[in-house]
ZADO-1210 file (C-alpha; in nm, 4 decimals, padded with zeros to 6 digits):
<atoms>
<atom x="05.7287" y="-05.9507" z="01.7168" code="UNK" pos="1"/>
<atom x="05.7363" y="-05.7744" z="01.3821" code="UNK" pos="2"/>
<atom x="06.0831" y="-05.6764" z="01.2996" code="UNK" pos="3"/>
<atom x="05.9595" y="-05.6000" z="00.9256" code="UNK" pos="4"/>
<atom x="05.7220" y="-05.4482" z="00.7601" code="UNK" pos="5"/>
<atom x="05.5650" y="-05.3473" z="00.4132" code="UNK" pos="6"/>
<atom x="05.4318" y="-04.9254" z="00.4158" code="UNK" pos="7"/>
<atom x="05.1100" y="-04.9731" z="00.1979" code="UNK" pos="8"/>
<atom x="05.1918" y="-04.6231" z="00.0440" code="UNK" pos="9"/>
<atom x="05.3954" y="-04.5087" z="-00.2601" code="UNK" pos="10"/>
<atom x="05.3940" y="-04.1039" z="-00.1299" code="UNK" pos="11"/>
<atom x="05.7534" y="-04.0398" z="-00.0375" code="UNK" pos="12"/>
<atom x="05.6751" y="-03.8215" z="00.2487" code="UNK" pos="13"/>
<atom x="05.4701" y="-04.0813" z="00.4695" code="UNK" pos="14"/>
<atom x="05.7624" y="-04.2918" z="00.3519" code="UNK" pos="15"/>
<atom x="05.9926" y="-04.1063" z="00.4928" code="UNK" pos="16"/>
<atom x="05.7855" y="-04.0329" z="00.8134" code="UNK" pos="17"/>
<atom x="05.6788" y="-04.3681" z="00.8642" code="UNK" pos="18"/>
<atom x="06.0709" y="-04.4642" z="00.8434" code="UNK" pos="19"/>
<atom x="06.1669" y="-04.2505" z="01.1231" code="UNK" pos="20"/>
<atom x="05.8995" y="-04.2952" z="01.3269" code="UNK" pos="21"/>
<atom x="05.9252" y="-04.6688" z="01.3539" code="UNK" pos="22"/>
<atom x="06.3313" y="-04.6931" z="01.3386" code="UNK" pos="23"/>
<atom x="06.3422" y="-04.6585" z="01.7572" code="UNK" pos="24"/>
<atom x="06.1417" y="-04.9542" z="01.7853" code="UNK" pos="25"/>
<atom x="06.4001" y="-05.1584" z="01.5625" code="UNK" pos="26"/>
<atom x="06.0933" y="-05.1970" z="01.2710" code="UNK" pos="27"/>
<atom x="06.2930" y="-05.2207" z="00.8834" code="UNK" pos="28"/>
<atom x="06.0025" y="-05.0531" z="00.6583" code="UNK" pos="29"/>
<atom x="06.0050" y="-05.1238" z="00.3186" code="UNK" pos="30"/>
<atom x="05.7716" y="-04.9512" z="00.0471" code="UNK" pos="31"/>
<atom x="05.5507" y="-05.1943" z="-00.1430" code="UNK" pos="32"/>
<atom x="05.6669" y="-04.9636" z="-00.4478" code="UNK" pos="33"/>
<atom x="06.0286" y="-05.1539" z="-00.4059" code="UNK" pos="34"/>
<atom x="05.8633" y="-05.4916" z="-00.4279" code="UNK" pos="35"/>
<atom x="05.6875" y="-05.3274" z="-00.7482" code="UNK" pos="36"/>
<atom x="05.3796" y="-05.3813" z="-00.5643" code="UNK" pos="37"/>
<atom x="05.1371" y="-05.1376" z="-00.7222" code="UNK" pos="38"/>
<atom x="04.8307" y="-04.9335" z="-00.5145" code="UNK" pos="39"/>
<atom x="04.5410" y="-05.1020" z="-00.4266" code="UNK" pos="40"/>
<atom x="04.1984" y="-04.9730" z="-00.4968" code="UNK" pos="41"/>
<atom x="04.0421" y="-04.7509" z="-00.2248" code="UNK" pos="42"/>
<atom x="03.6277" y="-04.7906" z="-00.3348" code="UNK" pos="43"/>
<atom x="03.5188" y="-04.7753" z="00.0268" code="UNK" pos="44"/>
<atom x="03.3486" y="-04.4710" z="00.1888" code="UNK" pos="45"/>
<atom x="03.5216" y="-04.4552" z="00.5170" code="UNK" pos="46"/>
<atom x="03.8992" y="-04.3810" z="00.6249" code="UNK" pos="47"/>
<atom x="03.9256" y="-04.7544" z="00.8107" code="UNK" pos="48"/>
<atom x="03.7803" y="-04.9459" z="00.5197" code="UNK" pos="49"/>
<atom x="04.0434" y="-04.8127" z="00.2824" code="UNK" pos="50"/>
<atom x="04.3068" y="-04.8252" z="00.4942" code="UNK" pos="51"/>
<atom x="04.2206" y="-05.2142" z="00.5777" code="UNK" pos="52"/>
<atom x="04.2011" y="-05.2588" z="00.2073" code="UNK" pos="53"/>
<atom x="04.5696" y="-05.1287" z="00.1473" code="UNK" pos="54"/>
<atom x="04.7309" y="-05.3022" z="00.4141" code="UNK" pos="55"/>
<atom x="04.5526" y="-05.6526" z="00.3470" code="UNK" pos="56"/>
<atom x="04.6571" y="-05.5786" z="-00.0171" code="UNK" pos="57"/>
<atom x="05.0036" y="-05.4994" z="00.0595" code="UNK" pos="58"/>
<atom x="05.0620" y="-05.7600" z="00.3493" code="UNK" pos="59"/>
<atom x="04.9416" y="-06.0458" z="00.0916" code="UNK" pos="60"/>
<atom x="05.1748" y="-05.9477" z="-00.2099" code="UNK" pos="61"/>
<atom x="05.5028" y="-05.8725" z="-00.0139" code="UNK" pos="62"/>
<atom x="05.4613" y="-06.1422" z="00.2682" code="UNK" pos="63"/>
<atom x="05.5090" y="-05.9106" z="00.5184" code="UNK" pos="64"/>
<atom x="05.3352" y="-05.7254" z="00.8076" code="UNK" pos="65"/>
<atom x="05.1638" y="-05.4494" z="00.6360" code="UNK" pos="66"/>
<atom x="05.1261" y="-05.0821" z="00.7772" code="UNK" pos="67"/>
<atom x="04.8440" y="-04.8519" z="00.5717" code="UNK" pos="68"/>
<atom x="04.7016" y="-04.5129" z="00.6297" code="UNK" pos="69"/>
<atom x="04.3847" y="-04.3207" z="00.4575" code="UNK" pos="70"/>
<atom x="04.3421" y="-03.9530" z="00.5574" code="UNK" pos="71"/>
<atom x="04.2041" y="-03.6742" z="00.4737" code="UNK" pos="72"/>
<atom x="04.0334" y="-03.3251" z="00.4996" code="UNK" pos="73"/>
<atom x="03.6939" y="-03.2582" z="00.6544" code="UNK" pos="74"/>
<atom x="03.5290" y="-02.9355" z="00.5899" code="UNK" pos="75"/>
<atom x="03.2543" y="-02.8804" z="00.8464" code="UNK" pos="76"/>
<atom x="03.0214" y="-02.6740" z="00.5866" code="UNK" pos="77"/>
<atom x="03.0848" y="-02.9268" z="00.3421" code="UNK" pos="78"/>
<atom x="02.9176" y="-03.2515" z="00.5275" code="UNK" pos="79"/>
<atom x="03.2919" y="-03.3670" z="00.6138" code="UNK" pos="80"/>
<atom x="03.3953" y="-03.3467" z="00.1985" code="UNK" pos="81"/>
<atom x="03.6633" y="-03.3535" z="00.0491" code="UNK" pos="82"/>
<atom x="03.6509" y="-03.6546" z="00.3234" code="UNK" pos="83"/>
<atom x="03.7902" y="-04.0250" z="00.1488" code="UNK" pos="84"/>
<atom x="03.7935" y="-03.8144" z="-00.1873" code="UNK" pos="85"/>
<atom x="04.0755" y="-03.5853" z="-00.0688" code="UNK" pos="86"/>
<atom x="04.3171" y="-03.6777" z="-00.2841" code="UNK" pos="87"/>
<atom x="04.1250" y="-03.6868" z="-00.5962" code="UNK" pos="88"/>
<atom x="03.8235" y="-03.4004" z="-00.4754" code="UNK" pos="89"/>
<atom x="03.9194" y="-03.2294" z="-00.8321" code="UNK" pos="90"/>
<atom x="03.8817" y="-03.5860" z="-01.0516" code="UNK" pos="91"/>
<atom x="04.2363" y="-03.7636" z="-01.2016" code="UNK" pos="92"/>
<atom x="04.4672" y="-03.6824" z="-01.2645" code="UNK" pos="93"/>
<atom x="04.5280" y="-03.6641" z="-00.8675" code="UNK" pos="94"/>
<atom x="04.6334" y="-03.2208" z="-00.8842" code="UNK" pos="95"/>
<atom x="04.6852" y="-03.0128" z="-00.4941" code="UNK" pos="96"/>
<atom x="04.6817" y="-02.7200" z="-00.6981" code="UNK" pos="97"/>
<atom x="04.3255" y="-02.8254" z="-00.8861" code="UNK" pos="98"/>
<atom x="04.1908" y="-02.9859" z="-00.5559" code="UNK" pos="99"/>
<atom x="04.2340" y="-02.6658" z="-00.3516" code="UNK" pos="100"/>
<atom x="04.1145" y="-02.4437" z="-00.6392" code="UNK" pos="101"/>
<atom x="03.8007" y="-02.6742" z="-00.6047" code="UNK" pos="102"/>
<atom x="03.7685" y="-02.6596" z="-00.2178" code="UNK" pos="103"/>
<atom x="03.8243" y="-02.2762" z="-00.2042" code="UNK" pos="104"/>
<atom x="03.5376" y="-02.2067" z="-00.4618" code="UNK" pos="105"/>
<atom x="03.3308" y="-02.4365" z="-00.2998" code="UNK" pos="106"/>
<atom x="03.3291" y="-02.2575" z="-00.0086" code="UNK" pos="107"/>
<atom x="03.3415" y="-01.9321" z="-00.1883" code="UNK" pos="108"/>
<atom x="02.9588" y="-01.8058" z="-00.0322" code="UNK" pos="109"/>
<atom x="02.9983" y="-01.9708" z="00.3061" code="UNK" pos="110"/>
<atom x="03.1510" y="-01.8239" z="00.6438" code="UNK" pos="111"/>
<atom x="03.1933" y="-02.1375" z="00.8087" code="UNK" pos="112"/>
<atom x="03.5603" y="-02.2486" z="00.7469" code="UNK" pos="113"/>
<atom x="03.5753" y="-02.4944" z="00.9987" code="UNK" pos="114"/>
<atom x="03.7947" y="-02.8005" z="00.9529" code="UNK" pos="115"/>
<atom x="03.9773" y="-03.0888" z="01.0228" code="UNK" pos="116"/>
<atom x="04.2493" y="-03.3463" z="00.9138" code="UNK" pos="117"/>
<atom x="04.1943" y="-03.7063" z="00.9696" code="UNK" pos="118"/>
<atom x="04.3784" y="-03.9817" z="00.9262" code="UNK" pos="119"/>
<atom x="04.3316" y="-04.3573" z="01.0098" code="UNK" pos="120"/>
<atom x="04.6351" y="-04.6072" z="01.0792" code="UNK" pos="121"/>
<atom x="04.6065" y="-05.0004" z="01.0060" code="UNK" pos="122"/>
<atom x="04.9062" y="-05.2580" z="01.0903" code="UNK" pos="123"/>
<atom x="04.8196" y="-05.5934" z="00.9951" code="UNK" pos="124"/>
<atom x="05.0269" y="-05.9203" z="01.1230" code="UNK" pos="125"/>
<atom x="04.9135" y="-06.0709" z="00.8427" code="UNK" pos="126"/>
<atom x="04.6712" y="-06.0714" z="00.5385" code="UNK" pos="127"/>
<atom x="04.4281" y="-06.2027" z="00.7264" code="UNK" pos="128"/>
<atom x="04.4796" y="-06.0742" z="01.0799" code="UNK" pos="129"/>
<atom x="04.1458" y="-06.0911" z="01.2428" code="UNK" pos="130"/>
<atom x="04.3089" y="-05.8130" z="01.5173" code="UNK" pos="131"/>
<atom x="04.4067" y="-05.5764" z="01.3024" code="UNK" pos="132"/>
<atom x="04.5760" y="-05.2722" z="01.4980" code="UNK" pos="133"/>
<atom x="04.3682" y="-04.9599" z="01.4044" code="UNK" pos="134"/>
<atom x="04.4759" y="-04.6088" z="01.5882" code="UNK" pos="135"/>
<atom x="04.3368" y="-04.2420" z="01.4330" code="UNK" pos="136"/>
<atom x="04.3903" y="-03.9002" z="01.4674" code="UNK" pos="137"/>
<atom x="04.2826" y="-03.5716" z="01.4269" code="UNK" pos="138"/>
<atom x="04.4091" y="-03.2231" z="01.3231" code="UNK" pos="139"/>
<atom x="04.1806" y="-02.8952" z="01.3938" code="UNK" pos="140"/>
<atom x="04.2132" y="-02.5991" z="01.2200" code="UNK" pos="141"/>
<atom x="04.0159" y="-02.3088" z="00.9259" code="UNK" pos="142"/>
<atom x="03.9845" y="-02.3029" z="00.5226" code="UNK" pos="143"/>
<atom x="04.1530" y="-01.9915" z="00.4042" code="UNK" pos="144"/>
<atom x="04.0999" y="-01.8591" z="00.0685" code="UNK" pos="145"/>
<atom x="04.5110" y="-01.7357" z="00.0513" code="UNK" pos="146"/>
<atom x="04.7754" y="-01.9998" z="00.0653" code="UNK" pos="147"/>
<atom x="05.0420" y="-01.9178" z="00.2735" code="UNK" pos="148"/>
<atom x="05.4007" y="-02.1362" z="00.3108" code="UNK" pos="149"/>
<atom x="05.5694" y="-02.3831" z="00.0614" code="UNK" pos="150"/>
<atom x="05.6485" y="-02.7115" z="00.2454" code="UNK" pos="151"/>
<atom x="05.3205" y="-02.9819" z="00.3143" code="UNK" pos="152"/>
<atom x="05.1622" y="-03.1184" z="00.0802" code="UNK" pos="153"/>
<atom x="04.7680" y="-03.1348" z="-00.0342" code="UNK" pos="154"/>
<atom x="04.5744" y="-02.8731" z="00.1298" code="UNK" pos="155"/>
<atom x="04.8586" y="-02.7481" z="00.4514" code="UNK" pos="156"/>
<atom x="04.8963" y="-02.4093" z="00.2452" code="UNK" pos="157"/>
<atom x="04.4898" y="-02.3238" z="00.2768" code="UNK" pos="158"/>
<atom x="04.4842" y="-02.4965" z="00.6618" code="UNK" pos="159"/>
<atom x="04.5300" y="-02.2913" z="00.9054" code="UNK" pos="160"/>
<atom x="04.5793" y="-02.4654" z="01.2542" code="UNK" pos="161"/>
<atom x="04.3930" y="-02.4016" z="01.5254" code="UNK" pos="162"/>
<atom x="04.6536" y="-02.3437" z="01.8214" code="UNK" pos="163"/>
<atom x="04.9402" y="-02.1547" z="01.5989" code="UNK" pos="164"/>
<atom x="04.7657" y="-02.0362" z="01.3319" code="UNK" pos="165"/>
<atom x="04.9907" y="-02.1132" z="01.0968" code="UNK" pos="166"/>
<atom x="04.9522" y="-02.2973" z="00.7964" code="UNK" pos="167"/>
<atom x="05.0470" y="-02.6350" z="00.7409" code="UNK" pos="168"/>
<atom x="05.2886" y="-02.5086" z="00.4814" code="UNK" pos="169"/>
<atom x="05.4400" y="-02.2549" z="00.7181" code="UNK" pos="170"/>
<atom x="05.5015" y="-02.4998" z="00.9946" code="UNK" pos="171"/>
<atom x="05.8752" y="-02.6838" z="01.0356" code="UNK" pos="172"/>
<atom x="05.8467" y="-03.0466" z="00.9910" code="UNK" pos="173"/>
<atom x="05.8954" y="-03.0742" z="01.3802" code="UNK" pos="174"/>
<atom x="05.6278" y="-02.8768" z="01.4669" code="UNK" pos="175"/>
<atom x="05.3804" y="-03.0342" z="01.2143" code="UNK" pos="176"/>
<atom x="05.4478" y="-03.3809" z="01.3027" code="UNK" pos="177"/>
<atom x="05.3904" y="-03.2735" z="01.6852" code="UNK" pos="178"/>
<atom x="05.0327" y="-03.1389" z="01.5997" code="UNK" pos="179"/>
<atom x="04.9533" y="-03.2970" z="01.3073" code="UNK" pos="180"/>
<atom x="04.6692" y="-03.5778" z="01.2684" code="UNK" pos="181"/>
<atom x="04.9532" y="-03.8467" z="01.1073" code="UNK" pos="182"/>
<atom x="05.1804" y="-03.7290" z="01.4135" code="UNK" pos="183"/>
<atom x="04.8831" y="-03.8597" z="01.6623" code="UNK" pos="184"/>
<atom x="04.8145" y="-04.1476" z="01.4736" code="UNK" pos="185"/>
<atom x="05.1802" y="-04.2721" z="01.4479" code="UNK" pos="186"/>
<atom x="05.2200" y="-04.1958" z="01.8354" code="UNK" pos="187"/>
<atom x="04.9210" y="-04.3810" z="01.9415" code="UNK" pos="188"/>
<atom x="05.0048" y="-04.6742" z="01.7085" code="UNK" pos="189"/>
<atom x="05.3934" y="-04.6707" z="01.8696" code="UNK" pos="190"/>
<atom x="05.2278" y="-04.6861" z="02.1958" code="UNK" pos="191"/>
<atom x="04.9543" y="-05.0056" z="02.1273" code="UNK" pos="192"/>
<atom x="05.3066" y="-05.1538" z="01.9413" code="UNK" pos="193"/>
<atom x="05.4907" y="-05.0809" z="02.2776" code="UNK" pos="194"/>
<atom x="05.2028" y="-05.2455" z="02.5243" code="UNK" pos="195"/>
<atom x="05.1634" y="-05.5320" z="02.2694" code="UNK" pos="196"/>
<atom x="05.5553" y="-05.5683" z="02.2939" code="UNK" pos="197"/>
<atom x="05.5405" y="-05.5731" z="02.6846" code="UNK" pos="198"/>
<atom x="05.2871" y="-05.8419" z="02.6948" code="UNK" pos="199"/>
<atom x="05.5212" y="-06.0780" z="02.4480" code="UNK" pos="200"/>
<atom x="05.8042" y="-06.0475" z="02.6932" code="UNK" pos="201"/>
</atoms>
């Protein structure tokens, strides 16, 4: 069983998430940035093929089991952009401030502000682990033109979600991780972790 594992992510926050998430299930995470592993390249047009990419990258470098997400904002009106180009919509350097300036004039002539946040977990054994596990989730909500809140990151202060209304921004980290589309995904992957664990035994 994996007692070990490399976070194919330098952001601090999914760091830190990841971390507690996985402590219960007695999982050390270490980020590839403290092996001075640096990012891999994300080329690929879909969540699941950049994620894959990340964790194969990571799990070969660091010799570990390797744990990778790709996520992202869908904008129904927009065809499902900013989509894999979230976090550079608004070109490098990677800005929030410039990528939500960019989103919000975008949709500056269209009613439509549906949207939702997806993201995509991998966990790879191994480099090449031909059963990679691969769990997703999804977070519903509207495009508002006026931020509201100052925690989240990326687009949370122009989401508003679709149960609470609320912003991402506005929401304790609690209650964000409870509806949020990385909260789902980490849940679902705990649980496939927990039935693979009860089949070992």
């Amino acid at each position: 069983m994996i007692s070990r594992l490399v976070v194919a992510s330098s952001n601090p926050g999914k760091l830190r998430e990841f971390g507690r998430l996985l402590v219960p299930l007695g999982i050390d995470v270490v980020a590839q940035s403290s092996l001075r592993i640096e990012d891999a390249d994300e080329p690929h047009s879909t969540f699941v093929e950049n994620a894959l990419a990340k964790a194969r990258h990571a799990s070969a470098l660091a010799k570990l089991p390797a744990l990778a997400d790709d996520s992202g904002i869908c904008v129904e009106a927009l065809n499902g952009a900013p989509g894999v180009q979230s976090a550079r919509y608004a070109g490098e350097p990677k800005s929030d401030a410039r990528n939500n300036a960019k989103l919000i004039e975008a949709l500056s002539d269209i009613d439509d502000r549906r949207a939702h946040y997806y993201c995509v977990l991998v966990l790879l054994r191994r480099a090449d682990d031909a059963e990679p596990l691969i769990v997703d989730g999804m977070w519903w909500g509207t495009i508002a033109d006026e931020p509201r809140g100052s925690g989240g990151f990326g687009y949370d202060p122009h989401f508003r979600d679709a149960q609470t209304g609320m912003s991402g921004a506005e929401m304790p980290l609690e209650m964000k991780n409870a509806l949020s589309h990385r909260g789902k995904a980490m849940r679902a992957l705990i649980d496939r972790l927990n039935e693979v664990r009860s089949h070992a035994n």
